[in-house]
C-alpha positions as CSV (number, residue, x, y, z in Angstrom):
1,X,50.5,-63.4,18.5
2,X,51.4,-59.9,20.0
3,X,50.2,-58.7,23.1
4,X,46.5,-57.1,22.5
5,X,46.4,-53.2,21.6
6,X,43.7,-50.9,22.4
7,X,42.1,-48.4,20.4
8,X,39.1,-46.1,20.2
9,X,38.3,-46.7,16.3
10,X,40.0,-49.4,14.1
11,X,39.9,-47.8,10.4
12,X,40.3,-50.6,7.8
13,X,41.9,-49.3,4.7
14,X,44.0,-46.6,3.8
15,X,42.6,-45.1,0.7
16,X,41.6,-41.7,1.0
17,X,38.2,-42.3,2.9
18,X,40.2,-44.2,5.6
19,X,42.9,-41.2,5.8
20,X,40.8,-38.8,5.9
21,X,38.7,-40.4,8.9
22,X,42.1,-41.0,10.9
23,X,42.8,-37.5,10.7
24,X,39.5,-36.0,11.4
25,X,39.5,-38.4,14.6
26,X,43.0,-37.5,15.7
27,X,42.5,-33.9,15.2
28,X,39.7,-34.4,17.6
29,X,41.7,-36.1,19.9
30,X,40.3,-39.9,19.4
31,X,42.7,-42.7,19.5
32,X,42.6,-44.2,15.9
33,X,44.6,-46.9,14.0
34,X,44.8,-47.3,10.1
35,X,45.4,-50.8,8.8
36,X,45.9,-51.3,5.3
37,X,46.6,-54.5,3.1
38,X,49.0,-53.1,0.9
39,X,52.5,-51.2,1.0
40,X,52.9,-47.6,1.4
41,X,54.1,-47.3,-2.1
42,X,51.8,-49.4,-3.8
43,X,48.8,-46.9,-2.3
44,X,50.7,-43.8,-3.4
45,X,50.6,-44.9,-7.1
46,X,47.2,-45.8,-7.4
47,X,45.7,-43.7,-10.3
48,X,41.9,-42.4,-9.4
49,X,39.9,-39.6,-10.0
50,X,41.2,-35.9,-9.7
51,X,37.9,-33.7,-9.4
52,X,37.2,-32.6,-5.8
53,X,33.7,-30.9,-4.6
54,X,33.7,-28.3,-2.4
55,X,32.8,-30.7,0.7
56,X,36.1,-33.0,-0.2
57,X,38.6,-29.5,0.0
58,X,37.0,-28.3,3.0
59,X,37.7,-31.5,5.0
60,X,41.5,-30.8,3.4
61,X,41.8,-27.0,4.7
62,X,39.8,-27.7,8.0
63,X,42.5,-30.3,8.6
64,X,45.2,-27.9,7.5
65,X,46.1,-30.4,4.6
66,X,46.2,-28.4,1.9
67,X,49.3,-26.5,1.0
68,X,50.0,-28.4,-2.2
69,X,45.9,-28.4,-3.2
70,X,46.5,-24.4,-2.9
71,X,49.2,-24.6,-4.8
72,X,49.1,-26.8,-7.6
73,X,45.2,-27.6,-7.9
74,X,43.4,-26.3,-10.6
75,X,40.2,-23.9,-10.0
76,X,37.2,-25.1,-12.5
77,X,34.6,-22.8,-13.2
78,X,32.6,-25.0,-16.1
79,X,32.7,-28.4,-17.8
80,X,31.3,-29.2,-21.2
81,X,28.7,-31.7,-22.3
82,X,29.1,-32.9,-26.1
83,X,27.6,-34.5,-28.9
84,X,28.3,-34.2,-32.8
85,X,30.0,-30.9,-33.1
86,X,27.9,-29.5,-30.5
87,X,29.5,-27.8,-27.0
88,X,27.4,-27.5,-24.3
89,X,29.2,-25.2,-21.3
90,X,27.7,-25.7,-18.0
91,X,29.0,-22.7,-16.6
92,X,28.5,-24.3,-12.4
93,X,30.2,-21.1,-10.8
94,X,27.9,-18.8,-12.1
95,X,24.9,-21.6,-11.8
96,X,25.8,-22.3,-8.1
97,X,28.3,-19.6,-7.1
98,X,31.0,-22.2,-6.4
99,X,33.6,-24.0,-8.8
100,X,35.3,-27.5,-8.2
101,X,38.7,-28.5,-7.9
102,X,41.2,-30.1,-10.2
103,X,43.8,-31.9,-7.9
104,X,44.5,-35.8,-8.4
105,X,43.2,-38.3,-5.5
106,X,46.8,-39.9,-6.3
107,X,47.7,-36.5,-4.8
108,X,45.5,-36.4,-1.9
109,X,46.2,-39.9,-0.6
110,X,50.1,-38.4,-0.7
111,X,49.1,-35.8,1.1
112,X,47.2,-37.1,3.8
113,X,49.7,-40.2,4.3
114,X,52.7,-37.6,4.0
115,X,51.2,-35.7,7.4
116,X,50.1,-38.6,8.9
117,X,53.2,-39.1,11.5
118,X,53.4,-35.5,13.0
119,X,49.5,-35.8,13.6
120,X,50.5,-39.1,15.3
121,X,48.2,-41.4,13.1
122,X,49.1,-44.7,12.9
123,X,49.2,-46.4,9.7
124,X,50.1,-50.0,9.3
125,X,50.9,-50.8,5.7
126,X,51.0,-54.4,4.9
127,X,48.7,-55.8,7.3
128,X,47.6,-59.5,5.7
129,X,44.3,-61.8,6.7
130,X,42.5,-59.0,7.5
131,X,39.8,-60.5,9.8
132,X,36.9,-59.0,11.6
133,X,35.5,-59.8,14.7
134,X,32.6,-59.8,17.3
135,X,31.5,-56.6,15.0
136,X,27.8,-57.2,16.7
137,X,29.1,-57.5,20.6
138,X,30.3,-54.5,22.6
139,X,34.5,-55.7,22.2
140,X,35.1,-56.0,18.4
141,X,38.6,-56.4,17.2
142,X,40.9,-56.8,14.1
143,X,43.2,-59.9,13.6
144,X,45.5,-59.5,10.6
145,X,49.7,-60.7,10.1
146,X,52.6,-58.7,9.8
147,X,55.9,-59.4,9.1
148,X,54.5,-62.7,9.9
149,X,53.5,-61.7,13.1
150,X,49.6,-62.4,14.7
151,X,48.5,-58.9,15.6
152,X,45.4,-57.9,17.2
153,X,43.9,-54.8,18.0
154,X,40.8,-54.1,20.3
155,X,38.4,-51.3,19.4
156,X,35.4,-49.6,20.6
157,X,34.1,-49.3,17.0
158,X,35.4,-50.6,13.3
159,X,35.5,-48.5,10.2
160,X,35.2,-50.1,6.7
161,X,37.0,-48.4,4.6
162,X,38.7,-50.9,3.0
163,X,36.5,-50.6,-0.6
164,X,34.3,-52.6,-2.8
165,X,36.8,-55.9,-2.3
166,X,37.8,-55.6,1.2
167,X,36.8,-57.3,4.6
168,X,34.7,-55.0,5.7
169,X,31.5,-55.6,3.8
170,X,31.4,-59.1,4.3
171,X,31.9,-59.1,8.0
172,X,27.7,-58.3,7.4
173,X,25.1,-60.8,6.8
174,X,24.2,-61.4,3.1
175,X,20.7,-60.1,4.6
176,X,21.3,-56.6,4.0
177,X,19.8,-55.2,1.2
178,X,22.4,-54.5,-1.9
179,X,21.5,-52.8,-5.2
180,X,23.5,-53.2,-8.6
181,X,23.6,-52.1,-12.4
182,X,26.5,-53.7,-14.2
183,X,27.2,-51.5,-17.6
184,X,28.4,-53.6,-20.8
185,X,31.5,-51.5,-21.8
186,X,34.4,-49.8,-20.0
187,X,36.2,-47.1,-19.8
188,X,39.9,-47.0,-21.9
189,X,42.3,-44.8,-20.1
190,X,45.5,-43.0,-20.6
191,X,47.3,-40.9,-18.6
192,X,50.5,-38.6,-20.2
193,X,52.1,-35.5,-18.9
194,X,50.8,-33.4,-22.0
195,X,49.2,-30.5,-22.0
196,X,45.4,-30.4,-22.1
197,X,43.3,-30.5,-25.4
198,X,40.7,-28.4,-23.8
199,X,40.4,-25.7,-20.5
200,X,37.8,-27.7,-19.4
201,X,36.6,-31.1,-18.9
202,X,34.8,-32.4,-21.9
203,X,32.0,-35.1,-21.6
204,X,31.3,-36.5,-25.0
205,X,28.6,-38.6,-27.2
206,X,30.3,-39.2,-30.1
207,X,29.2,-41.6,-32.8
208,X,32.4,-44.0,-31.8
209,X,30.6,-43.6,-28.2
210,X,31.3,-42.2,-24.9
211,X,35.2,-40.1,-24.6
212,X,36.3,-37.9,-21.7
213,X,38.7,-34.9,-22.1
214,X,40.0,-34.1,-18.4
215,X,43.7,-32.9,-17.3
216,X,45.2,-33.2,-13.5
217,X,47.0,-30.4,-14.0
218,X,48.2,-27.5,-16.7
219,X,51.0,-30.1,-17.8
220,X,49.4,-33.8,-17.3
221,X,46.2,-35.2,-19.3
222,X,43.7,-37.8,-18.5
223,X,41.8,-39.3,-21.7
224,X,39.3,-42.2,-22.0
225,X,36.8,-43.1,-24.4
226,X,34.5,-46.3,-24.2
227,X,35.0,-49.8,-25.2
228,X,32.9,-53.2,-25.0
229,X,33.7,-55.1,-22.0
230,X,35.5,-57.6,-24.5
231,X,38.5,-55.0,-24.8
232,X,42.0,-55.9,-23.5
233,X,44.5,-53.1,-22.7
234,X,46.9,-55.1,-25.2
235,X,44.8,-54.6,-28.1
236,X,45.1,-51.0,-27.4
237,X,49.1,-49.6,-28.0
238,X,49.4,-46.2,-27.5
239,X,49.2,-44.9,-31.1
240,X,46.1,-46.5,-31.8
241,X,44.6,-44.7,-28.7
242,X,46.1,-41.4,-29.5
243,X,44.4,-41.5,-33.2
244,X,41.0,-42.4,-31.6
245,X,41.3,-39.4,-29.1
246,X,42.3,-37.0,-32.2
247,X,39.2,-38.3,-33.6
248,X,36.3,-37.9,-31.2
249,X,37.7,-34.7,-30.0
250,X,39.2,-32.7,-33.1
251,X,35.6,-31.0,-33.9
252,X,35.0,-30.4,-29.9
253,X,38.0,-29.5,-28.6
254,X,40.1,-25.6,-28.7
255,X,43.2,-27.1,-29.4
256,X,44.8,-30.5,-31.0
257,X,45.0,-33.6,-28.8
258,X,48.9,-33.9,-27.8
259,X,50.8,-37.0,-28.1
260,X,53.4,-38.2,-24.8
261,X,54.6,-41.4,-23.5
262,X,51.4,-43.1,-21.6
263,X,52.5,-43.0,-17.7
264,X,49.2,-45.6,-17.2
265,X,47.1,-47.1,-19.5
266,X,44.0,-49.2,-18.3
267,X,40.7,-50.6,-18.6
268,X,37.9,-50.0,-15.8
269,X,34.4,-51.3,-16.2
270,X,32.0,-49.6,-14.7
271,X,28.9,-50.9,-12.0
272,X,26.2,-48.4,-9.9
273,X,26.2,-50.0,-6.4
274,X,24.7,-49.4,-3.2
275,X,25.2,-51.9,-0.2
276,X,22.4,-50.2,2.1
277,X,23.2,-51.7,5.2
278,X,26.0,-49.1,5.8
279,X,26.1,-50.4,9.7
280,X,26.2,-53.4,11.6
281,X,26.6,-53.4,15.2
282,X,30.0,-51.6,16.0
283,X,31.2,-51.5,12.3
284,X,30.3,-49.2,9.9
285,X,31.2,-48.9,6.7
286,X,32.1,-45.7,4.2
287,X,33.6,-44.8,1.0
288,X,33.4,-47.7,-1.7
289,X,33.1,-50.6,0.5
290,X,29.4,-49.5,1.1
291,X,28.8,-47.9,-2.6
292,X,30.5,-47.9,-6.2
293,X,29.3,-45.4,-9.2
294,X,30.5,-45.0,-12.6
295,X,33.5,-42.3,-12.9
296,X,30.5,-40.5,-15.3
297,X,30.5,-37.3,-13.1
298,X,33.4,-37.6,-10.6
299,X,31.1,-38.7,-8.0
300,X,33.3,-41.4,-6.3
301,X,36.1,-39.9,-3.8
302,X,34.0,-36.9,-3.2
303,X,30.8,-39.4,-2.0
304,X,33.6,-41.1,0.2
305,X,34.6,-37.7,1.6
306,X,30.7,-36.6,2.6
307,X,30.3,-40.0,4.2
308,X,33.3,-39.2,6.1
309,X,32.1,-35.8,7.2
310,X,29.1,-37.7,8.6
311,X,30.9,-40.5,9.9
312,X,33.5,-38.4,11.6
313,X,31.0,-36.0,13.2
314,X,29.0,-39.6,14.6
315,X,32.3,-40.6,16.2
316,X,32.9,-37.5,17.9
317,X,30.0,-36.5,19.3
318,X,29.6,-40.3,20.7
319,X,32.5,-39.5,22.4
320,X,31.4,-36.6,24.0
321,X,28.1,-38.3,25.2
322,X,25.6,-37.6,22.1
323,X,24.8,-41.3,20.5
324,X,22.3,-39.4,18.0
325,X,25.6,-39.3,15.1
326,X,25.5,-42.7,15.1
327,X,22.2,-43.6,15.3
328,X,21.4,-41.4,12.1
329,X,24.0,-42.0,10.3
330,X,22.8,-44.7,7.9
331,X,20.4,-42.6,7.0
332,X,22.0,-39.5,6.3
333,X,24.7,-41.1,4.2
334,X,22.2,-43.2,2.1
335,X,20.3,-40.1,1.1
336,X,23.5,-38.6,-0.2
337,X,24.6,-41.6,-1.9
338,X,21.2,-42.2,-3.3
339,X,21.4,-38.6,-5.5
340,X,24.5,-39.0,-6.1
341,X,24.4,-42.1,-8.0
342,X,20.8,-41.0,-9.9
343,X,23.2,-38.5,-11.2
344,X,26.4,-40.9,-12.2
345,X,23.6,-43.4,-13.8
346,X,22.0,-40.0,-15.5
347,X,25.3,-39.1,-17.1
348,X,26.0,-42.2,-18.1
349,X,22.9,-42.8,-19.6
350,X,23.1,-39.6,-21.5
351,X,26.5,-40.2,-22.6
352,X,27.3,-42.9,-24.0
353,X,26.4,-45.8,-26.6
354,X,25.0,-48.7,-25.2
355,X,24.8,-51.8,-27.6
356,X,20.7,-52.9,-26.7
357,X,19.6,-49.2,-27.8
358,X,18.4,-48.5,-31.2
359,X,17.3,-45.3,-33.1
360,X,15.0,-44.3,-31.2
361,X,16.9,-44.5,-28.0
362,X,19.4,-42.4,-29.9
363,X,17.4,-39.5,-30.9
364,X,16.3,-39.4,-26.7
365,X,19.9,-38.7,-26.3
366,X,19.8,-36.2,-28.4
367,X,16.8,-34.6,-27.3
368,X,17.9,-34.6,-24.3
369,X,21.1,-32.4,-25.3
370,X,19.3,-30.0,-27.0
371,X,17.2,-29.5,-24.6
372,X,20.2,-29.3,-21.8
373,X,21.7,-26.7,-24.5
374,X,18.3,-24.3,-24.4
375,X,17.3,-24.4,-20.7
376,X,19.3,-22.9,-17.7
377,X,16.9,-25.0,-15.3
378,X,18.6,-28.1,-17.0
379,X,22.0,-26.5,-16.9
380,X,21.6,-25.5,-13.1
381,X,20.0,-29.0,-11.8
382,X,23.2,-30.5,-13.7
383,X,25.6,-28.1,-11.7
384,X,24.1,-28.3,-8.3
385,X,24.8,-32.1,-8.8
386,X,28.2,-31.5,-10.0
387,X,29.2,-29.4,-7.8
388,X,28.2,-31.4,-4.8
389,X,24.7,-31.5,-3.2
390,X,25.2,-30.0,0.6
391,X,25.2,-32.4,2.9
């Protein structure tokens, strides 16, 4: 084993929650360390959601991180919900006076890792064994191999941010209270750079069930539609996707769905879950090792982001003598997360076909619509979540 380093927090995890806590805390001049299971180019490639709420940019541009979110993300004034032949706008700018953003979180997690040495964050890629320890005592520390080297790193606090699989999570006692809806399909996705079959995102019903029209950028499309759990991506080749898509979106959409050479093609299921015990002595967790909700309203980086803003803010003002961050920030967090995934199960709910519902449940959904199509109070709840409750 290497000598013992010392740190103020050890961040586990270098997705975008764990990034974007290093650089909030070395911006505020905290000692920090990133460790991260895989390699540096096996994080840059992973393919996640791409629309960001006004609280995720604003940690971006307050950490001067955002020259290529200026330049290449797309502004979003609206998205559409959808069933039969029938386009419903939510129009969120005018609803809420502020848009969202179109930028991939593959593009953030560049970005953020990309101006990671000249803010002197330290991220070490390929750290193995993760292990936790003394996480209830006032010395916790990390243990993890690299290049088959024992390292250890001594912290005054640990940050989970290592997602729904990670250490983190179970460094805490299976006492803590943990909440779960499991959802019997998935979500078939395929991602091509072709232009986009619509300006805006569209969220449809359709009698095949649930399909999402979204784009990362004017040039590159994002497509899924629903399928049972039972689905393997090999029974899908790319030109029986394609045909589905022109389906379910050739009544809904302004322009014919275009055909490209898939750049990822994949299969996630999809869970609600909330791991309320978001702190446990010195470690506290954020992002998706604490909480998971369907991709059904773009809900998951940005909910990472606000617990970072709170988590962040806890850190600092510990450091300057106030432990009051800290103290409340379990509780702040879980109120967030809490809307946030009524909203994600809402969508969902509304959205797609689920195999125990009958008739009836049907015609709620439609009701539902229709009445989502005739009332602006509707339209303007649905935006303020959207857009991002304030924290």
């Amino acid at each position: 084993m290497t000598a013992p380093s010392k740190t103020g927090v050890a961040i586990i995890g270098a997705g975008p929650a764990g990034l974007l806590l290093g650089h909030l805390l070395r911006a505020a001049g905290i000692a920090c360390v990133i460790v991260e299971r895989q390699d540096r180019a096996y994080v840059e490639s992973r393919i996640r959601a791409g629309v960001l709420e006004r609280t995720t940019t604003d940690l971006l541009r307050r950490l001067g991180i955002d020259a290529r979110l200026n330049a290449e993300g797309l502004i979003e004034h609206g998205f559409n919900l959808a069933h039969d032949d029938l386009l419903i706008r939510i129009d969120v700018s005018a609803l809420t006076g502020q848009p969202v953003t179109v930028y991939g979180q593959t593009e953030v997690t560049r970005d953020l890792i990309a101006a990671a040495p000249e803010r002197d964050l330290d991220i070490m890629f390929e750290a193995k064994d993760v292990v936790l320890h003394d996480v209830t005592g006032d010395a916790p520390f990390v243990t993890f191999t690299r290049d088959g080297v024992t390292q250890r790193i001594d912290a005054d606090f640990i940050a989970g941010c290592d997602g729904f699989h990670g250490p983190s999570r179970k460094a805490i006692p299976a006492v803590a209270c943990e909440y779960e809806r499991e959802y019997p399909f998935g979500w078939l996705g395929i991602l091509a750079d072709v232009p986009p079959c619509h300006d805006e995102l569209i969220y449809a019903n359709t009698d095949a069930g649930f399909a999402l029209a979204s784009m990362r950028s004017a040039t590159r499309s994002r497509y899924y539609i629903q399928v049972p759990l039972t689905e393997r991506v090999e029974d899908w080749p790319a030109d029986r996707l394609w045909d589905e898509l022109e389906r379910r979106f050739a009544p809904l959409a302004s322009r014919p769905v275009v055909r490209g050479p898939a750049l990822e093609i994949s299969i996630a299921p999809l869970r609600s879950y909330v791991f309320e015990t978001m702190r446990h002595g010195r470690l506290f967790l954020a992002g998706d090792s604490a909480h998971i909700v369907p991709p059904t309203g773009a809900k998951g980086l940005n909910l990472a982001a606000s617990d970072i803003a709170y988590l962040s803010d806890a850190f600092i003002a510990h450091y300057r003598g106030d432990e009051s961050g800290l103290t409340g920030y379990q509780a702040r967090a879980l109120a967030r997360i809490w809307k946030a995934e009524r909203f994600s199960w809402y969508l969902t709910k509304l959205m797609h076909r689920f195999p125990e519902d009958g008739a009836f449940e049907r015609r709620m959904q439609i009701a539902e619509l229709d009445y989502v199509a005739q009332s602006q109070a509707m339209q303007t709840a649905i935006a303020e979540n959207y857009v991002g409750l304030p924290l």
